[in-house]
C-alpha positions as a LaTeX table, in Angstrom:
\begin{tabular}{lrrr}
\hline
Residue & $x$ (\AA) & $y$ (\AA) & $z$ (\AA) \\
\hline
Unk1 & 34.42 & 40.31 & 43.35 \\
Unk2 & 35.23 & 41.69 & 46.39 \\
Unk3 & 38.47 & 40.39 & 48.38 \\
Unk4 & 38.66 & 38.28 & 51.48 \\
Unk5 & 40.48 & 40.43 & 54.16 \\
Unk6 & 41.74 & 39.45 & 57.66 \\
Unk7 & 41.93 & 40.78 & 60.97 \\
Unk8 & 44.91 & 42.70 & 60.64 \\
Unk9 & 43.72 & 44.14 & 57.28 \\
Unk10 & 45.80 & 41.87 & 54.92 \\
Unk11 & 43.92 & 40.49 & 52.08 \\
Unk12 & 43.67 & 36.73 & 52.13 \\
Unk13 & 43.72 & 35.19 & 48.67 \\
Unk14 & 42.95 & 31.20 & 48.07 \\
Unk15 & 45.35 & 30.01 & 45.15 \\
Unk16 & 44.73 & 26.27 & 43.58 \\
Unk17 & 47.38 & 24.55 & 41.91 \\
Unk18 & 45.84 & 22.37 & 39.27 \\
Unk19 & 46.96 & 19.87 & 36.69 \\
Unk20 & 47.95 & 16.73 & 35.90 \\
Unk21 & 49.66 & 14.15 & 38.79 \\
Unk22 & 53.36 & 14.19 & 38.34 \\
Unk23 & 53.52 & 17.88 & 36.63 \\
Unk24 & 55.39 & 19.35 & 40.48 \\
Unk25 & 52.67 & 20.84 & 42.30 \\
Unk26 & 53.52 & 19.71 & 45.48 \\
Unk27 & 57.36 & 20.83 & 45.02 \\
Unk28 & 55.99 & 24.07 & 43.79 \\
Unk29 & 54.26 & 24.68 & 46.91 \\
Unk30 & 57.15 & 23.14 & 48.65 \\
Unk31 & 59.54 & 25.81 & 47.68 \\
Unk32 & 57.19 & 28.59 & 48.49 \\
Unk33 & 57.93 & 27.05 & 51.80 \\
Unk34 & 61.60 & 27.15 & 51.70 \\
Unk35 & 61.59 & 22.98 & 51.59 \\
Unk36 & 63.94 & 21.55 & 49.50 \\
Unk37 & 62.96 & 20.39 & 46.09 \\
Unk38 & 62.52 & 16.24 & 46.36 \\
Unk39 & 63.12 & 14.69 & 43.60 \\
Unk40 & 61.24 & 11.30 & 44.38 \\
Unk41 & 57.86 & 13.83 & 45.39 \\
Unk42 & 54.98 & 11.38 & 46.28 \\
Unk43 & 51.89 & 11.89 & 44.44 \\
Unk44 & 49.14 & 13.93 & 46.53 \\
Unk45 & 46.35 & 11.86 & 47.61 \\
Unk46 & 44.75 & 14.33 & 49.35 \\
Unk47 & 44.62 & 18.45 & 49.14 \\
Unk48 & 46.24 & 20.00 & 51.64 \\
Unk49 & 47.72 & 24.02 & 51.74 \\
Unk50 & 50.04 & 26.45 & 52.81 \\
Unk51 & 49.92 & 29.47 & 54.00 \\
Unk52 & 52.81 & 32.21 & 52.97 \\
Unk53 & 52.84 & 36.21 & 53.48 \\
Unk54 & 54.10 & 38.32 & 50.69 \\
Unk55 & 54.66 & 42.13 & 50.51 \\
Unk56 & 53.23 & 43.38 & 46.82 \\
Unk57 & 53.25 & 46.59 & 46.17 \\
Unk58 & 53.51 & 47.69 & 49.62 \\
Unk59 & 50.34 & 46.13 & 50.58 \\
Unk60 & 50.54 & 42.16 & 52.36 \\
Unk61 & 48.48 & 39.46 & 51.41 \\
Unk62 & 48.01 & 36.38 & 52.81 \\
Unk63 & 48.42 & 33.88 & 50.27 \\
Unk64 & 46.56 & 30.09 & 50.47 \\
Unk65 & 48.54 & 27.77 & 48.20 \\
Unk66 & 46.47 & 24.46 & 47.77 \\
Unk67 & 47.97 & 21.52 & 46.45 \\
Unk68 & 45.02 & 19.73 & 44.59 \\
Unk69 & 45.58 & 16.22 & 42.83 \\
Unk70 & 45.88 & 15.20 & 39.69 \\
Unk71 & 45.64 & 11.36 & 40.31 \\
Unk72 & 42.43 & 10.61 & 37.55 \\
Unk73 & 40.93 & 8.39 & 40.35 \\
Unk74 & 40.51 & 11.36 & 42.73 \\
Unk75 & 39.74 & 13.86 & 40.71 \\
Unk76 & 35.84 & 13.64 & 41.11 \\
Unk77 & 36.76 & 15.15 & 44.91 \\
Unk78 & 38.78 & 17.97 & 43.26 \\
Unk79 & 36.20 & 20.46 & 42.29 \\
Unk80 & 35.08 & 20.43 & 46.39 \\
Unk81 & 38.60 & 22.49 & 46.92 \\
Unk82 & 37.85 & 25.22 & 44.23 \\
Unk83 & 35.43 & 26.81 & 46.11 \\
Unk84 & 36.75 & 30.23 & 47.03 \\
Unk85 & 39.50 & 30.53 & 44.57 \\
Unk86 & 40.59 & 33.75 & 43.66 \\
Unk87 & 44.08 & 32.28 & 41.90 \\
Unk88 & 44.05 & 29.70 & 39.76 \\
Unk89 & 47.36 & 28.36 & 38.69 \\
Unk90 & 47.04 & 25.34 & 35.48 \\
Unk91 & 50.25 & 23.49 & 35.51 \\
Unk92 & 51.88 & 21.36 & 33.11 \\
Unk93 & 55.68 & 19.42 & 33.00 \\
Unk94 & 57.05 & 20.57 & 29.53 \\
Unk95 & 58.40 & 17.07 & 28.76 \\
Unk96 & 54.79 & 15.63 & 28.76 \\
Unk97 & 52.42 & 17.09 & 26.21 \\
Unk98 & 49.85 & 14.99 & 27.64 \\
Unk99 & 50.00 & 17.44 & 30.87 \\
Unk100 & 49.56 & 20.51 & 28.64 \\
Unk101 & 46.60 & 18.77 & 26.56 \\
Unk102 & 44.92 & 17.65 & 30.36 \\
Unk103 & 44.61 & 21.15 & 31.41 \\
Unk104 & 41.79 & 21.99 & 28.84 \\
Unk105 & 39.84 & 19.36 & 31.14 \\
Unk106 & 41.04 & 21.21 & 34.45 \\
Unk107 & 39.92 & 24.89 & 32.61 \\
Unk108 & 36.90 & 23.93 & 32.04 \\
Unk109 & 36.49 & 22.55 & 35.45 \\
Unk110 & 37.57 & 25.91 & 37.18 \\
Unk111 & 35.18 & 27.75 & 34.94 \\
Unk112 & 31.91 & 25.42 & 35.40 \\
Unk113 & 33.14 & 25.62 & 39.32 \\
Unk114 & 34.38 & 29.50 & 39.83 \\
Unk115 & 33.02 & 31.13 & 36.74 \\
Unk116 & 35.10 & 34.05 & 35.50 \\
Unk117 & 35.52 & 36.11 & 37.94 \\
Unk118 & 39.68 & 34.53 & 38.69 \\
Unk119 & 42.57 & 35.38 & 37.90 \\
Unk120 & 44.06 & 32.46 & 35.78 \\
Unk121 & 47.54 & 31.15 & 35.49 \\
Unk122 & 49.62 & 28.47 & 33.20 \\
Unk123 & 52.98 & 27.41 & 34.52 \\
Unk124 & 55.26 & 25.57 & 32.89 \\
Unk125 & 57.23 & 23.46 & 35.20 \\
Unk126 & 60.51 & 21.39 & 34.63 \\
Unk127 & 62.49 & 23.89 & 32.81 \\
Unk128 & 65.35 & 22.00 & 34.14 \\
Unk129 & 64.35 & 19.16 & 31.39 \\
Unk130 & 64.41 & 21.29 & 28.45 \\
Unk131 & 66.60 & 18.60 & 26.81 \\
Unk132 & 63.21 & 16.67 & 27.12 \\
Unk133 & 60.71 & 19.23 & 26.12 \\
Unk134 & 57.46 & 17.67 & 24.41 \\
Unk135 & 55.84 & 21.23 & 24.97 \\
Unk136 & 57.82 & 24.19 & 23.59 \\
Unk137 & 57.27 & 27.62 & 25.30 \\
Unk138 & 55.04 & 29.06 & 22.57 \\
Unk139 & 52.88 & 26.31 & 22.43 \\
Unk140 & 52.26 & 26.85 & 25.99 \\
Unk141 & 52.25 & 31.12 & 25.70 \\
Unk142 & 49.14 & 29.92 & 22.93 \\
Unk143 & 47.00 & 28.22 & 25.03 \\
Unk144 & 47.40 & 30.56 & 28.03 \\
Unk145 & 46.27 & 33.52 & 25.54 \\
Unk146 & 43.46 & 31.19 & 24.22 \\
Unk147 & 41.62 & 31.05 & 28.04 \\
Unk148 & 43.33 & 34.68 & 29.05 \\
Unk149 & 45.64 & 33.37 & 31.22 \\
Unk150 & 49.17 & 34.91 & 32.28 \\
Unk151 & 51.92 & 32.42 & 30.93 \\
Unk152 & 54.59 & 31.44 & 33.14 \\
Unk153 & 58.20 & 29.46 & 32.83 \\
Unk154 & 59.48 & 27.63 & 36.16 \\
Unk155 & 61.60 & 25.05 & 37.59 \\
Unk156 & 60.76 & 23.29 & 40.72 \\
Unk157 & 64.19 & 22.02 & 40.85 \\
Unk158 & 66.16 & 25.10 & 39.93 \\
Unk159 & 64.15 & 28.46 & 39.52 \\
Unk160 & 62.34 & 29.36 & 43.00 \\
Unk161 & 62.39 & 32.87 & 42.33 \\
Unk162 & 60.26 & 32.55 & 39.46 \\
Unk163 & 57.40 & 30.96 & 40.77 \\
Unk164 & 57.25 & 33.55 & 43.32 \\
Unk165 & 57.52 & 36.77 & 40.82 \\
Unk166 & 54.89 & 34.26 & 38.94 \\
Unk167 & 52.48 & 34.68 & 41.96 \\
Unk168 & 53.36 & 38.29 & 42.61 \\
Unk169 & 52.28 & 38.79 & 39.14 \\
Unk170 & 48.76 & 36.98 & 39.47 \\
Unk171 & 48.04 & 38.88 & 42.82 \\
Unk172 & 48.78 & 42.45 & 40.71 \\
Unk173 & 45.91 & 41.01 & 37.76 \\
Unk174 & 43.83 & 40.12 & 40.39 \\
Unk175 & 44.39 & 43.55 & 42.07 \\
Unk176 & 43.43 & 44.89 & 38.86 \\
Unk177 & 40.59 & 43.41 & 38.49 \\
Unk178 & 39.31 & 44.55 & 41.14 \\
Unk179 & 40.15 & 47.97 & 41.11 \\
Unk180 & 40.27 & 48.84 & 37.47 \\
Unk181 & 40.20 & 52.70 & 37.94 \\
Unk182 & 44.15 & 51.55 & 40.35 \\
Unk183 & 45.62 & 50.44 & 36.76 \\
Unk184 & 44.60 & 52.67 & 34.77 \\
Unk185 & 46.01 & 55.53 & 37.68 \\
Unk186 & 49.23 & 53.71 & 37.54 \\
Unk187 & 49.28 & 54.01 & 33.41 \\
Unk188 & 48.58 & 57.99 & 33.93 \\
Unk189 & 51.26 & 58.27 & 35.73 \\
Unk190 & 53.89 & 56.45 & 33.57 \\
Unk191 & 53.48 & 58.62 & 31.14 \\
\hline
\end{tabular}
């Protein structure tokens, strides 16, 4: 799996939010943009992205954050947006365990679409609700570990920072995966 890289050297890395309608993809991506979070958000009826530049490890990447949706209607146009994914972020809204129990269709999507050569991701949004929670954060920490996914915690509303160090985080596995020998260097070195 070799990575996309630009003109200017940066590597370019496609990222799909997936999951349910209503779970906050779109106010994910929005605060990646610095928008503020809305909380009457419109359900997606069309994919769209953004584009943000992030400095990891002193190396920038260009980062492609699609928005897919999650409407059941739509989703046979879905799969036609995975193509290229290198990130693949599975969200579900802790106070709906139907939105954690969706995302074993959306897996198995990704997989028959992108094989396994991803990085995979499960976000937990609406931490703000916890008063709500249908999901509780080791149910959600299991089924992560069940596909080999990194686990994640956010809040559209409240936590920004988080699902940016939650990105940061999928670009280093990715960056490990594709340069093994770079991790295990970094290990050595540690010690």
């Amino acid at each position: 799996m070799m990575p996309e890289i630009d003109d200017d050297g940066n590597i370019k890395l496609k990222t799909i939010l997936i999951g349910r309608s209503g779970v906050g993809k779109t106010n994910l991506i929005n605060i990646a943009k610095n928008i503020a979070f809305n909380p009457v958000e419109e359900s997606s009826v069309a994919s769209s992205f953004f584009k943000t530049e992030m400095i990891i490890d002193n190396r920038q990447f260009n980062i492609y954050l699609w928005d897919t949706v999650g409407q059941e209607k739509l989703r046979s146009v879905v799969n036609v947006f995975f193509k290229n994914s290198k990130l693949v972020i599975l969200v579900y809204d802790i106070t709906n365990r139907d939105s954690l129990e969706e995302l074993s269709y959306w897996h198995k999507q990704v997989k028959d679409t992108l094989g396994s050569n991803i990085v995979l991701g499960v976000l937990a949004n609406k931490q703000d609700l916890y008063l709500n929670e249908e999901v509780s954060d080791e149910e959600g920490q299991k089924y992560a570990e069940s596909i080999g996914a990194r686990w994640g915690i956010t809040s559209a509303k409240t936590q920004r920072d988080s699902f940016i160090t939650f990105i940061e985080d999928l670009v280093r596995d990715y960056m490990n995966l594709i340069n093994p020998n770079k991790k295990e260097e970094k290990e050595k070195q540690k010690e």
